[in-house]
C-alpha positions as CSV (number, residue, x, y, z in Angstrom):
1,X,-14.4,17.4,39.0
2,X,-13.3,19.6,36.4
3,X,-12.3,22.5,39.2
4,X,-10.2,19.6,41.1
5,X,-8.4,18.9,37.7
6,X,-8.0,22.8,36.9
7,X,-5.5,22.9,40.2
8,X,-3.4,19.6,39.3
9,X,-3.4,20.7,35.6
10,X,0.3,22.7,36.1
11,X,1.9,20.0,37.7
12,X,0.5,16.6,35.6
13,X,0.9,18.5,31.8
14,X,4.4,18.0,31.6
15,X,3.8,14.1,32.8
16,X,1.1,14.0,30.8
17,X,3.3,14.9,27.4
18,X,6.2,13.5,28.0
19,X,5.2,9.6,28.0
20,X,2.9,9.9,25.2
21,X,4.9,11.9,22.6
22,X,3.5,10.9,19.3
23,X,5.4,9.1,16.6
24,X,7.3,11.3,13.9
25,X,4.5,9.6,11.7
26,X,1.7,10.8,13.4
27,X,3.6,14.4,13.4
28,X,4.0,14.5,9.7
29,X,0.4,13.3,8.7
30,X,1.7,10.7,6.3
31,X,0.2,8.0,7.3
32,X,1.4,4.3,6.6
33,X,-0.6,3.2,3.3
34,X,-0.3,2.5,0.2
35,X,-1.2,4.6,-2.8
36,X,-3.8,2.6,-3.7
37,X,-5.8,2.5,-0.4
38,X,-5.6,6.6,-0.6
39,X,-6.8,6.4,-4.3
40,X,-10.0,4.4,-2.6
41,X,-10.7,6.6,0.0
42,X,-10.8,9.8,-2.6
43,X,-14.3,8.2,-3.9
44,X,-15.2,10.4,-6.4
45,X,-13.9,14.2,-7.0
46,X,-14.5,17.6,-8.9
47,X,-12.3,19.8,-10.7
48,X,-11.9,23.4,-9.4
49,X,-12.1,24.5,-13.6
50,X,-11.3,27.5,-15.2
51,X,-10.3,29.0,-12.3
52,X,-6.2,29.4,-10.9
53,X,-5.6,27.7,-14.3
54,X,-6.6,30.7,-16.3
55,X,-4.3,32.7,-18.4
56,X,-3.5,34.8,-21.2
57,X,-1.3,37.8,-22.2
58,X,-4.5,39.7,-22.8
59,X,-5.3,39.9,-19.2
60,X,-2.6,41.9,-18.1
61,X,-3.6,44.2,-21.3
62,X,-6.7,44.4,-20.1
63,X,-6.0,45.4,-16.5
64,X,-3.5,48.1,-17.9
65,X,-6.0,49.5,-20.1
66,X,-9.2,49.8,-18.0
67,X,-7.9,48.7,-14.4
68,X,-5.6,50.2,-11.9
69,X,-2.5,48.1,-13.9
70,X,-1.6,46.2,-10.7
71,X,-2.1,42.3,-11.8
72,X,-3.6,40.5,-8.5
73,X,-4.4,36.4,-8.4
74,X,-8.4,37.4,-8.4
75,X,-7.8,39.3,-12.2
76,X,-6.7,35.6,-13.2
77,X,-8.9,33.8,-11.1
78,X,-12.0,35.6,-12.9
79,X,-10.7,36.0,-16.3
80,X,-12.4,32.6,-17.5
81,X,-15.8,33.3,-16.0
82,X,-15.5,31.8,-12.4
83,X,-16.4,33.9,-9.6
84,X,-13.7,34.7,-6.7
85,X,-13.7,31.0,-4.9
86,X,-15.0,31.1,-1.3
87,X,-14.8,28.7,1.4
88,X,-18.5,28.5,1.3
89,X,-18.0,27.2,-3.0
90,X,-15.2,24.4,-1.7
91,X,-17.6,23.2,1.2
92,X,-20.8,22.7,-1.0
93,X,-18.3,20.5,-2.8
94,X,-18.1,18.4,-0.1
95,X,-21.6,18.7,1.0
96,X,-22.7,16.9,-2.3
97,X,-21.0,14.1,-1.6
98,X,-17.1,14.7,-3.3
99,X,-13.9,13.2,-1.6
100,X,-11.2,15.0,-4.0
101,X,-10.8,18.4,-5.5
102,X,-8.2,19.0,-8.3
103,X,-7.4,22.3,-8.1
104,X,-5.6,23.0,-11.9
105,X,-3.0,26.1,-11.4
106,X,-1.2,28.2,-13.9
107,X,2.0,29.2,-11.7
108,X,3.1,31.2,-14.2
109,X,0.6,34.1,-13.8
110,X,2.1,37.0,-12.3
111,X,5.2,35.4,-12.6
112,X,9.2,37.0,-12.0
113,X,12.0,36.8,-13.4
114,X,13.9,33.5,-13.9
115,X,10.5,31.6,-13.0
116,X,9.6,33.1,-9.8
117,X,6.7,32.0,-8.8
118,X,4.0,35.2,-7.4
119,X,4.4,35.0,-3.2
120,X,0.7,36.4,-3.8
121,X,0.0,33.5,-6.7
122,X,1.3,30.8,-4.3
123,X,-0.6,32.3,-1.6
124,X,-3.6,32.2,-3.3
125,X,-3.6,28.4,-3.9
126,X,-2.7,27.9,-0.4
127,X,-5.7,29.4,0.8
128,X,-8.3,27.1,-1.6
129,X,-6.3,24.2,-0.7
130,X,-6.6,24.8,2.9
131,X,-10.0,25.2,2.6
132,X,-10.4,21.7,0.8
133,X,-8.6,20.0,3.1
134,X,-10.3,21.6,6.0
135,X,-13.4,20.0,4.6
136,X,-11.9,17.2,5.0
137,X,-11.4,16.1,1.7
138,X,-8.8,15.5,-0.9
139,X,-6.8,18.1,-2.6
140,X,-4.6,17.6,-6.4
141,X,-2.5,20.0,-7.6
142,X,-0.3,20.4,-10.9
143,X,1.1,22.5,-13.5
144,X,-2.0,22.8,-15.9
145,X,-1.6,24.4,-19.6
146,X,-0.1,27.4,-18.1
147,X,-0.2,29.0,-21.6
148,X,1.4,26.5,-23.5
149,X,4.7,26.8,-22.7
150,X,5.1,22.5,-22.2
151,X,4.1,22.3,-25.9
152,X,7.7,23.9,-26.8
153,X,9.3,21.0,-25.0
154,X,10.6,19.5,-28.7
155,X,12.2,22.3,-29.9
156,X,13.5,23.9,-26.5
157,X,14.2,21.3,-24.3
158,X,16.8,22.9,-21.9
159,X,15.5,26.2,-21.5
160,X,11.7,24.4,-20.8
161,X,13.5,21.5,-18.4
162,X,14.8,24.3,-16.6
163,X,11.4,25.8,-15.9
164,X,9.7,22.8,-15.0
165,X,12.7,21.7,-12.6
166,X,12.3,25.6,-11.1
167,X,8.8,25.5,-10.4
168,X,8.5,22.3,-9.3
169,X,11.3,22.9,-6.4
170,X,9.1,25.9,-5.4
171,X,6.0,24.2,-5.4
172,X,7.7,21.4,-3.3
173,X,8.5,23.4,-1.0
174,X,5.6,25.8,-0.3
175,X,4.2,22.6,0.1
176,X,6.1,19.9,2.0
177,X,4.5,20.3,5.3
178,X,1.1,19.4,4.4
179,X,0.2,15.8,5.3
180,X,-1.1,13.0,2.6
181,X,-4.5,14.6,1.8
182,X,-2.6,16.7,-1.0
183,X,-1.1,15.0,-3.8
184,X,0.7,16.6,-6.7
185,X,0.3,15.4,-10.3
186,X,3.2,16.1,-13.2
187,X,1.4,17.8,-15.5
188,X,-2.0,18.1,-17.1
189,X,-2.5,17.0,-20.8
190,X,0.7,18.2,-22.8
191,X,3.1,15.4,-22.1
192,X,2.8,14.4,-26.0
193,X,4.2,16.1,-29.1
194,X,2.1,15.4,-32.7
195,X,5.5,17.8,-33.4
196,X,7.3,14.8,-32.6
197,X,5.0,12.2,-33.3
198,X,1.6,12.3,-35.2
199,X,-0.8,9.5,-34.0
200,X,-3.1,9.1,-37.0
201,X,0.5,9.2,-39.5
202,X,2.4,6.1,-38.7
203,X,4.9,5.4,-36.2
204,X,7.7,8.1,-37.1
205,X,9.1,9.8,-34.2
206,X,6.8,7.9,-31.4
207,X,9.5,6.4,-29.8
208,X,11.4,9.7,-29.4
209,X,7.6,11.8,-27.9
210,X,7.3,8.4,-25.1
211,X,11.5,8.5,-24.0
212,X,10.5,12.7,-23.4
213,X,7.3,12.2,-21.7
214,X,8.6,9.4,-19.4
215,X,11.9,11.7,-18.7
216,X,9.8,14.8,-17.5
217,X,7.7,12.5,-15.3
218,X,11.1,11.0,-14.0
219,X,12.2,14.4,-12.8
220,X,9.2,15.0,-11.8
221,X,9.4,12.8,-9.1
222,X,12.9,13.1,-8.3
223,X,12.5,16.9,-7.7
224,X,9.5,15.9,-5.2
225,X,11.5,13.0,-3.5
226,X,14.8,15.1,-2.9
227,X,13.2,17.7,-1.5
228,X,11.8,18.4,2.3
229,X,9.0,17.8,4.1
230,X,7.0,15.1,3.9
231,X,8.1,15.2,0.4
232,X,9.7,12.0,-0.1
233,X,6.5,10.2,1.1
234,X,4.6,12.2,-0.4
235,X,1.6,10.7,-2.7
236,X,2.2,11.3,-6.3
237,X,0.0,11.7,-9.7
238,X,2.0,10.8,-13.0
239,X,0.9,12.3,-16.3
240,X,-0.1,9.6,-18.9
241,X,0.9,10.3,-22.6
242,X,-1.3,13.3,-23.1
243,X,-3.7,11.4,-20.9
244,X,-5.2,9.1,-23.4
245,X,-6.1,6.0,-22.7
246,X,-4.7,3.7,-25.2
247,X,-1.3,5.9,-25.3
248,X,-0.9,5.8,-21.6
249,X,-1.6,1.8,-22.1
250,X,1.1,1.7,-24.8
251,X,4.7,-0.2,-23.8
252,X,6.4,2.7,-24.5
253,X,4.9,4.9,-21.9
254,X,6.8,3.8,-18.5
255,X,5.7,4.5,-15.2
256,X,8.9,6.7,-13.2
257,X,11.1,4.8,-10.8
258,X,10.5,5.8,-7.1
259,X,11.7,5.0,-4.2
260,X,8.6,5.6,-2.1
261,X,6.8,3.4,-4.5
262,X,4.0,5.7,-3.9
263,X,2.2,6.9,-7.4
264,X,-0.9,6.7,-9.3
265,X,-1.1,7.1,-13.2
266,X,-3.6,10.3,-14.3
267,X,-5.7,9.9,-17.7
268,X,-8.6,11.6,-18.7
269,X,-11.9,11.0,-20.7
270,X,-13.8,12.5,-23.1
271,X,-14.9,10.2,-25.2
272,X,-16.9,10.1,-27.8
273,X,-15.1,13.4,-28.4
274,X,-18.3,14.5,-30.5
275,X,-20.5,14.4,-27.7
276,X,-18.3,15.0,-24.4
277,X,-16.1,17.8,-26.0
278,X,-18.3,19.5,-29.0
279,X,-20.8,22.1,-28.6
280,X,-21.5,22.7,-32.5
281,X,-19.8,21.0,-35.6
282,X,-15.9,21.9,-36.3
283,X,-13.6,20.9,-38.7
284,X,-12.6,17.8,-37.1
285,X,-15.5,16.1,-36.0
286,X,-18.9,16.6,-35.5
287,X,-21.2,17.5,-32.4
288,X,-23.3,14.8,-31.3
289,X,-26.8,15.5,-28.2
290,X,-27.2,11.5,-27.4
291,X,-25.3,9.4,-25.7
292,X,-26.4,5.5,-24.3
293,X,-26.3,2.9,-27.3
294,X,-25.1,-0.3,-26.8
295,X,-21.9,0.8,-29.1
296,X,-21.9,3.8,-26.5
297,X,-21.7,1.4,-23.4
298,X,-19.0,-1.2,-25.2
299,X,-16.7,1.8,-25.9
300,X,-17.1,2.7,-22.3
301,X,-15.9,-0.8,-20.5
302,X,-13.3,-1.1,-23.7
303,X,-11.6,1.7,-22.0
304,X,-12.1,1.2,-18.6
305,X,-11.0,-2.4,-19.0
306,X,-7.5,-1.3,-21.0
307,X,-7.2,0.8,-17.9
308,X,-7.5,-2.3,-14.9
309,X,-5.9,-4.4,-16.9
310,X,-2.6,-2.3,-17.6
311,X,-2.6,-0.7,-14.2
312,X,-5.3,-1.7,-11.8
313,X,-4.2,-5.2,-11.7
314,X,-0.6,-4.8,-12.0
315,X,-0.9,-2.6,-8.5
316,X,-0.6,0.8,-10.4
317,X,-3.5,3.0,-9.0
318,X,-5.3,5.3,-11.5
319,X,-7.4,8.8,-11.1
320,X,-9.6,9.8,-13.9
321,X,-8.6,13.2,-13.6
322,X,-10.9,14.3,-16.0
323,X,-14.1,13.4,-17.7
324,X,-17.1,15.4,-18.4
325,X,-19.1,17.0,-21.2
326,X,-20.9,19.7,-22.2
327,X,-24.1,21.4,-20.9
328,X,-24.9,23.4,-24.4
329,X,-27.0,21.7,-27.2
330,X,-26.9,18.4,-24.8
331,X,-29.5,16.1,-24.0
332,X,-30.3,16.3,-20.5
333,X,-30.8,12.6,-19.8
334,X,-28.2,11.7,-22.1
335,X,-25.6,14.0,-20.3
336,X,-26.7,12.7,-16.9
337,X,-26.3,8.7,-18.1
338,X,-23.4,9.9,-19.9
339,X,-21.4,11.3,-16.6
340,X,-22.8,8.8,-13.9
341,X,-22.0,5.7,-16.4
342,X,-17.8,7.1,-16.8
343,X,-18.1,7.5,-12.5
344,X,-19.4,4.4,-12.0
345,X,-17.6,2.4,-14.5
346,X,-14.4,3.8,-13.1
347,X,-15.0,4.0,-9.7
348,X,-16.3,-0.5,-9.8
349,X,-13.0,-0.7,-10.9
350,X,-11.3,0.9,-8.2
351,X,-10.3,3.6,-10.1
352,X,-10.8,7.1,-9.1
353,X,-13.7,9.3,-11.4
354,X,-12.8,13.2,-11.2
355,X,-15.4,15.5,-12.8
356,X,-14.6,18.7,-14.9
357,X,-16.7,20.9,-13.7
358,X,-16.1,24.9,-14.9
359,X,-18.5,28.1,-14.0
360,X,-22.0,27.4,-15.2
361,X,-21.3,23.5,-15.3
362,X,-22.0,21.0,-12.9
363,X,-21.7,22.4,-10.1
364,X,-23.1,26.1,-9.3
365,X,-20.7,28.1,-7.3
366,X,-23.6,30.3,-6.2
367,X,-25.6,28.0,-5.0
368,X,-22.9,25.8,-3.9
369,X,-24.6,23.0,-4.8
370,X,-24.9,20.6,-8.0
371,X,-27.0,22.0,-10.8
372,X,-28.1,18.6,-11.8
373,X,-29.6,17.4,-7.9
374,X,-30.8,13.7,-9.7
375,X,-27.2,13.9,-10.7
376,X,-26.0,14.0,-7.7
377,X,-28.1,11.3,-6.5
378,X,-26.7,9.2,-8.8
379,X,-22.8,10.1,-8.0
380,X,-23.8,9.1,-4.2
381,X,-25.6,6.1,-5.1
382,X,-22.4,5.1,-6.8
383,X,-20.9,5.6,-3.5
384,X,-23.2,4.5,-1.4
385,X,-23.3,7.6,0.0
386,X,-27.1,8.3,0.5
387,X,-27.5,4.3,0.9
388,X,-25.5,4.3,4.0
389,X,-27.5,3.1,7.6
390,X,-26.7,6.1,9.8
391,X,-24.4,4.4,12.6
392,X,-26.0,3.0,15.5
393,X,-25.4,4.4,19.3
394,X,-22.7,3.3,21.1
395,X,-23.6,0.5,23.2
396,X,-21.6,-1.2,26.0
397,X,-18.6,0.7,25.5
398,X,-15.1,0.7,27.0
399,X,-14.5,3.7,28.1
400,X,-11.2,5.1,27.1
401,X,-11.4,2.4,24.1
402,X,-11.1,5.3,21.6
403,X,-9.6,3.1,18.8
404,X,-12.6,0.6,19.2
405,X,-10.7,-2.5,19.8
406,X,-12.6,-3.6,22.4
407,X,-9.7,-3.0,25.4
408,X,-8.5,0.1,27.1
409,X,-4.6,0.4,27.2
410,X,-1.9,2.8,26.6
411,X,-2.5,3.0,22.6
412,X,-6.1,4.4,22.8
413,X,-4.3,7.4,25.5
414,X,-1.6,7.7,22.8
415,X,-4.2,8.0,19.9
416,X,-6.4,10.5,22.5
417,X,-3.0,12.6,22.8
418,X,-2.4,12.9,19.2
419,X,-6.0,14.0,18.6
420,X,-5.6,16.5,21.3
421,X,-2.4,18.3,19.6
422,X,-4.5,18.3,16.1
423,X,-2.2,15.4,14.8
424,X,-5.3,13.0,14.5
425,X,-7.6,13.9,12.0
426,X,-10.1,12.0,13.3
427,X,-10.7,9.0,16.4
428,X,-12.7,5.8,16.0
429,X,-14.9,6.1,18.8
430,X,-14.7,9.7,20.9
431,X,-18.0,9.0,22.9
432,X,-15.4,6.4,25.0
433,X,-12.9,9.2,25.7
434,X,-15.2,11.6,27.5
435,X,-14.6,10.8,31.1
436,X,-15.9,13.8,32.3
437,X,-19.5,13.1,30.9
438,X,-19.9,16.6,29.3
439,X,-20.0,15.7,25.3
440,X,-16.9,17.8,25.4
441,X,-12.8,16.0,24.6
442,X,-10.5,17.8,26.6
443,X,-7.5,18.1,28.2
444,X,-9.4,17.1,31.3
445,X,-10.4,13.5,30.1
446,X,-7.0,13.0,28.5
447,X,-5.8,13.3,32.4
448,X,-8.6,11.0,33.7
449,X,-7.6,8.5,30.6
450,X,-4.7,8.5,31.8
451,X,-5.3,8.4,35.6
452,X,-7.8,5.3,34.9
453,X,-4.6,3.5,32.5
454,X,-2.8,3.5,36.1
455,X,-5.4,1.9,37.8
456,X,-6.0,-0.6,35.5
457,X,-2.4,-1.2,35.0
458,X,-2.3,-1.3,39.0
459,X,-4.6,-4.4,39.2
């Protein structure tokens, strides 16, 4: 059959493309949903942390002093402990069960002049991100802390404005071709002066610190929606005030206007801060080993409540960006109720739980694999990952019914095309497209598809 098909090949292709040109949807790989229904389909994710995000003058000393003095994305990408990222490190993530990766970058490393962003930088975070979404999961980028430069927003407002517009452009478009599994996000945590407002010292000055935070996000997503690509339908992650809860709840924090309508609002938590921050005592608080009191629990749903009620409900989608805790001078049981209760508390309320997981946390990177395996258990659990009935054979199929509606017709040879070219990620049912028996999709059974389509159409 397949030799007969070999010898009509040349003269049917053209035929065979022509009729069934995909849409300039299914081209782009922004597919028709909404925000929220993405946000679902995340699940749960990781944090790649400590990793493209680390930074410091002192590196650069370092590699002039007892290196070569040539700065490379791998002297940043190990200066916080993390070993050089592999493919094999982003597929264990997905192998334990994760749907998203947030991949926090500081594009200012190796960085020219008037905000250049490194070609060998941007290259760099092209690569990891390929390799998440190869895995076939979720990827988040943003401008992280990126040595503190956002903190000097207050006093230098122009000059920083001007940075952040720059290197947004040229992240917008190094990126605009990539379909709806990558998302950018605003910023990390620094939308949020105590230099302009303190929290714990009256009202003073708030006003001003919201009407900043909520302009940066605004051209935020202007940049993003005025520039190319599937950029202006692109799914977008907006900063909350410093990513706290109850400020990013407050009135005065204001979600950007859009035209896409297509955002989620990021917050992160780490709360109690004694036990999911503190490894030892400081001068602000101290460290606490237990968590899982009733008070523990209550402060939980407060906050995960504030969060569906201000956001959730209203049609606002929400990513937990962040939440974790320590390893060091925690109790085990206690860190393992503590992590699966925030993932499951947010993730029943349709809110997506991202873990921060940094080299020798959560997740090993040599073994590629979670250190804590009941852990993980409980993440998939949440999901119903490891609960799921593997899916049964196919029985009494259509064939050519590839979208598994029960009939054959032109859209399951459209969907079969698209797949074909790469611009289908994925088809419902591909045991009913293989006409030429061989557990193999080909060209071939697109031809016989569409050979059969005519002689059903013919009756």
């Amino acid at each position: 059959m397949k030799k007969i098909l070999s010898i009509a090949l040349s003269t049917v292709m053209l035929a065979v493309a022509v009729p069934f040109t995909a849409s300039a949807e299914g081209n782009s790989g922004m597919r028709d949903i909404s925000t929220m229904e993405l946000v679902k389909e995340m699940g749960i994710g990781i944090n790649l942390g400590n990793t493209l995000e680390s930074c410091g003058d002192w590196i650069a000393d370092v590699v002039q002093q007892w290196g070569d003095g040539i700065l490379t994305p791998s002297e940043y990408e190990t200066a916080w402990g993390s070993p050089v990222i592999t493919q094999e490190m982003i597929q264990g993530m997905a192998d334990e069960g994760f749907g998203v990766v947030r991949v926090p970058v500081a594009w200012s490393n190796i960085m020219g002049e008037n905000y250049k962003i490194s070609e060998a930088y941007d290259d760099r975070v092209h690569e990891i991100v390929d390799w998440v979404i190869d895995a076939d999961m979720y990827c988040i980028i943003n401008i992280h802390w990126d040595n503190g430069w956002v903190n000097t927003f207050p006093e230098n407002k122009e000059e920083c404005m001007k940075r952040y517009e720059t290197m947004w452009t040229q992240i917008a478009d190094s990126f605009k071709d990539y379909d709806d599994h990558l998302m950018f996000e605003s910023q990390n945590e620094e939308l949020g002066w105590e230099s302009l407002w303190n929290p714990w010292g009256g009202t003073e000055g708030k006003a001003e610190s919201y009407t900043l935070v909520n302009e940066i996000n605004q051209k935020f997503v202007d940049i993003i929606r005025n520039s190319g690509g599937n950029n202006p339908e692109r799914h977008l992650l907006i900063s909350g005030y410093n990513t706290g809860i109850d400020r990013t709840c407050d009135p005065l924090f204001k979600m950007p206007s859009d035209p896409a309508n297509r955002m989620a609002v990021s917050v992160h938590y780490y709360t109690p801060a004694g036990f999911a921050i503190l490894e030892e005592d400081a001068d602000w608080g101290k460290a606490v080993s237990t968590w899982g009191t009733d008070a523990d629990f209550n402060e939980l749903y407060y906050n995960m409540d504030m969060m569906k009620t201000n956001y959730i409900d209203k049609g606002i989608p929400v990513i937990i960006g962040e939440y974790g805790c320590p390893t060091v001078n925690k109790d085990p049981d206690s860190a393992r109720l503590f992590l699966s209760s925030v993932c499951k508390a947010a993730y029943e309320r349709e809110m997506c739980p991202v873990l921060w997981s940094t080299p020798g946390g959560h997740y090993n990177r040599n073994t590629c694999q979670m250190e804590d395996q009941e852990l993980k258990k409980l993440f998939n659990e949440i999901c119903d990952i490891s609960n799921k009935e593997p899916e049964p054979p196919v029985e009494n199929t259509v064939m050519g019914d590839v979208n598994d509606d029960g009939e054959f017709s032109v859209a399951d040879v459209v969907i079969l095309n698209s797949w074909l070219l790469g611009e289908e990620k994925s088809i419902a049912n591909w045991k009913a497209a293989d006409f030429c028996k061989d557990e193999i999709i080909d060209v071939y059974d697109l031809c016989l598809a569409k050979y059969q389509l005519v002689k059903v159409s013919s009756r």
